[in-house]
N, C-alpha and C positions, 0 to 999 in steps of 0.2 A: 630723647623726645620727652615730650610732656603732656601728660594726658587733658583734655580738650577742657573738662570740669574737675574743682577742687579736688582736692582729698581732703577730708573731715580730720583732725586731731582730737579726738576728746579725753579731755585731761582734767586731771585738779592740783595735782601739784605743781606748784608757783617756779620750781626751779629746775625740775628734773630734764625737763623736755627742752631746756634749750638747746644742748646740740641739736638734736633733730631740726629744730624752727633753724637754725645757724644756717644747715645745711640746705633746708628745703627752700629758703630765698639764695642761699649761695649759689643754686640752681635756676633762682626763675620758676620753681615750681608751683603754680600755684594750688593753694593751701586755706585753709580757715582754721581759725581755733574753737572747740566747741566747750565752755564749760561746766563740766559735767555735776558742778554744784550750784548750777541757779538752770533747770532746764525743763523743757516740756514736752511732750507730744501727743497726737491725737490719734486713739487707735482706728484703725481701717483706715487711715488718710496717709500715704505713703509723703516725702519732700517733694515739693514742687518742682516742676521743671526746673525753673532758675534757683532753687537751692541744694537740687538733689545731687550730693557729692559722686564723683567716680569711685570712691573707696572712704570707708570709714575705718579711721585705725583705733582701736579701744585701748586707751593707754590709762583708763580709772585702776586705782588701786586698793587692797584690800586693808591699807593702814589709813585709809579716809578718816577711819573713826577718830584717829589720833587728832586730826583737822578742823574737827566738829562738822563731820563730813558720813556719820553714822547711814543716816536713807537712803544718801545715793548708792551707798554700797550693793541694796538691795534694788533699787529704782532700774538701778544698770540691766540688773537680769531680764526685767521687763523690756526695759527699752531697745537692746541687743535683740530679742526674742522678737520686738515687732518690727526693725529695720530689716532682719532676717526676711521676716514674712513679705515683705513689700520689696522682697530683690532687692535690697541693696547689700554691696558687698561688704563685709566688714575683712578686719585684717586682725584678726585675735575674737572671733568672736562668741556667742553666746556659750557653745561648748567648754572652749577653753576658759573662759571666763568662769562656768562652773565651778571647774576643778583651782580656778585660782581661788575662789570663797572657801572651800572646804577641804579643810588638811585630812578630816575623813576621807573623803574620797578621792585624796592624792592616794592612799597609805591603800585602799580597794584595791585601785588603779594596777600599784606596784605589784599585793601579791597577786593580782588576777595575770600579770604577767612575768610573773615568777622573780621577780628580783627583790633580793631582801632588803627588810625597811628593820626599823627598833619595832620591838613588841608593843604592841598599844591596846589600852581600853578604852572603849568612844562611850561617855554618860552625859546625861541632859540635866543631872544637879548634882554640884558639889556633894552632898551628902553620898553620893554612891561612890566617891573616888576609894577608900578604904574599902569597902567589898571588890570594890573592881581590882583593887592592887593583889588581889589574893594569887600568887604562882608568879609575878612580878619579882626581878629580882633590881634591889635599891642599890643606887640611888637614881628616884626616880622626878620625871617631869612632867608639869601639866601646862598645857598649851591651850589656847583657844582658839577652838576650828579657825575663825576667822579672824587673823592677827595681822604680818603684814611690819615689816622689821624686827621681826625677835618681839614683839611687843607681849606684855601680856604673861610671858614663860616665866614660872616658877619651880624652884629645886626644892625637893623632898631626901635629905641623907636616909631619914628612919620613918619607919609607921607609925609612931607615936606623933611626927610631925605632920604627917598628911592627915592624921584622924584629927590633930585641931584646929589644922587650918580647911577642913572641910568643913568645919561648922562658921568658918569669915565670909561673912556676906559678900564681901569683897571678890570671893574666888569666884564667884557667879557674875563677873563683868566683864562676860564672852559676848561677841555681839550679839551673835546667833543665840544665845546660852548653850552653846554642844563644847565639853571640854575634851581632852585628850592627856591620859594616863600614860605615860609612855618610857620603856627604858631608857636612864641615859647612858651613854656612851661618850666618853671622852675620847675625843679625837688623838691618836695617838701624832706623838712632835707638835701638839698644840697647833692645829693645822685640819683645814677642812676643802675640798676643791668643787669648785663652779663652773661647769661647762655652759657656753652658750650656746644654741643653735638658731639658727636662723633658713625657715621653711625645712623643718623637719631635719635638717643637717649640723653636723658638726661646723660651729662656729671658730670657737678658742674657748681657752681650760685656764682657768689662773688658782693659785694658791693661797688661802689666805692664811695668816700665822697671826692667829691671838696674842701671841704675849701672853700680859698678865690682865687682858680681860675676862673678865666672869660671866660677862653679859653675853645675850644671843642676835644681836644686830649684828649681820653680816652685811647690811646693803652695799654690795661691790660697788656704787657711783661715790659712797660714802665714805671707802678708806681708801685716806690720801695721803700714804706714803709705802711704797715700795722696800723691798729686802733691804737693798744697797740703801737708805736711809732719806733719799730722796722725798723731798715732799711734790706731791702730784698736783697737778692743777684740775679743780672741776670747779664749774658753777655754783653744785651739789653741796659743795665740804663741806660741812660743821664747822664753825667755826673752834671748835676742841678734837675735832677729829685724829688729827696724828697725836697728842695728849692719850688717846686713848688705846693706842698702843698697839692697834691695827698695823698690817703690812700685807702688802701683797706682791707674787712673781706672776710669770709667765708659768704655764705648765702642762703639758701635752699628756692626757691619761694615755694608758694602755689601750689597746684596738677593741678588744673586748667591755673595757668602759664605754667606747667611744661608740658602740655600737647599741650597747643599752640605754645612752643615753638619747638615742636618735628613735629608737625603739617607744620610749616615754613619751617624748616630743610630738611621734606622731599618735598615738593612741589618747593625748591629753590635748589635741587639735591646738598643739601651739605651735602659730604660724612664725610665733619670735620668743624666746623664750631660755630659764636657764635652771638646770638639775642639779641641785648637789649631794655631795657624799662626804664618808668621812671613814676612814680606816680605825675600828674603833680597839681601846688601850685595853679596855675587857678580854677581849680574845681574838684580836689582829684580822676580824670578817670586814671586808664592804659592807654599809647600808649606806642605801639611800635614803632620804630622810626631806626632802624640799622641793617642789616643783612650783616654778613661780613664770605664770604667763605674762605679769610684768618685768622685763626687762631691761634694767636700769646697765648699762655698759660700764665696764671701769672706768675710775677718773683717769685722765690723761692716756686713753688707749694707746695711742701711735707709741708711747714711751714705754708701756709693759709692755704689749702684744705684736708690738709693729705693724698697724696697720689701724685704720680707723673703722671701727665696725657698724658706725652710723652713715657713712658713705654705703656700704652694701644693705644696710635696712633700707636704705630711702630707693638704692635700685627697684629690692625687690618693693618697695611702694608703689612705684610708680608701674613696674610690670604687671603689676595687678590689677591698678588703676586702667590700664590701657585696655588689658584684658577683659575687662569688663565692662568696658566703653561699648 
């Protein structure tokens, strides 16, 4: 079945979301697109009858800025905040979307629930990164709260190199300006895994294997080639993407992962959503280290994972949309 009025999409990026749209007319579902970089609304005035969607799914992301897409990033919290208020349903909403803006307060999240993450220090101006590295052991990373494909991460070997590039103005083009000090950890076999959930459950785990990349873009819709050498198909790819040396399997964590990572999911209100970790070459612990309420599916799911994971998003879309009807 299909629920009576839309469900709302709000998106900005031009390619990510086309399975879903594939799917939601492969259905008959009907749907609008809302986008979230040209948009308005009125506060205390909830959508009107004939516009007021059965379910709004938040599908904005926090690499907008890459897009010249900087305000909405923040416009969202408001906006989520006031559809809240006026009953309407979202599907990712204001909370989760919180904790997708700020890698602070994923890294809270984690130890307030006891799972370990990389040691970090949170500073509001470069200039504090060198005092904050004090009891830090190198080599270390700074992120910015609000990044959003690896964007933004820089590697520090020594303290000599963090104390002069904390005077680069440069290093202060955090959106928020809130950086993040943090150990790094090299993944041991060159390898980091991604579990997805969906409404708080274990979805599927896949593998990714860097190669000889150095960079920190993981977006799983974006590596499109497989162990076996296979190039994947997604809307998504890069058009350099397998060039870059990405690969990824299929890969089913341990029960104990599989439990923490559902653990995350639901205390970070992500109704769709994916957690990753990484077995680090330092000293062979788990951290966790990523919780992202945008959920980008692998390319060519049916072919890693055996199954299509945007068929069961759009169920649970539409069961919610019902449910709220």
């Amino acid at each position: 079945m299909a629920p009576q009025r839309p469900i709302a999409i709000y998106y900005e990026h031009p390619q990510w979301f086309r399975p879903l749209f594939h799917e939601l007319e492969r259905r008959e579902t009907p749907y609008v697109r809302i986008d979230a970089g040209q948009h308005r609304f009125t506060p205390g005035e909830g959508p009107r009858n004939g516009s007021r969607p059965a379910l709004l799914f938040n599908r904005m992301s926090p690499s907008a800025w890459k897009r010249g897409l900087r305000s909405a990033i923040f416009y969202t919290h408001d906006y989520l905040a006031h559809l809240e208020r006026e009953n309407v349903a979202v599907f990712n909403g204001a909370a989760s979307y919180r904790f997708e803006t700020s890698k602070a307060l994923q890294l809270s999240l984690l130890s307030q629930l006891g799972f370990p993450s990389p040691r970090t220090r949170i500073v509001n101006h470069p200039s504090l990164l060198p005092e904050a590295a004090e009891g830090l052991l190198f080599p270390l990373i700074v992120k910015p709260n609000i990044g959003g494909s690896g964007a933004g991460i820089r590697r520090f070997d020594t303290f000599l190199a963090l104390v002069e590039t904390s005077q680069d103005p440069s290093l202060a083009d955090s959106v928020d300006g809130t950086l993040l000090l943090q150990e790094y950890h090299p993944p041991r076999n060159r390898s980091i895994v991604r579990v997805e959930t969906l409404e708080h459950r274990y979805l599927y785990g896949i593998r990714v294997h860097l190669g000889d990349e150095d960079g920190f873009d993981l977006c799983p819709a974006d590596i499109c080639k497989s162990t076996d050498g296979r190039e994947l198909t997604s809307a998504a790819c890069p058009a350099d993407a397998v060039k870059r040396g990405l690969s990824v399997e299929p890969y089913e964590p341990p029960a104990e992962i599989i439990d923490a990572v559902e653990r995350i999911a639901a205390a970070a209100h992500l109704d769709v959503g994916g957690i990753e970790y990484l077995e680090s070459e330092r000293d062979g612990e788990i951290y966790f280290y990523d919780i992202n309420a945008l959920s980008n599916f692998v390319a060519d799911p049916v072919s890693v994972v055996g199954f299509d994971p945007t068929a069961r998003l759009v169920d649970a879309l539409v069961a919610r949309a019902e449910s709220a009807s």
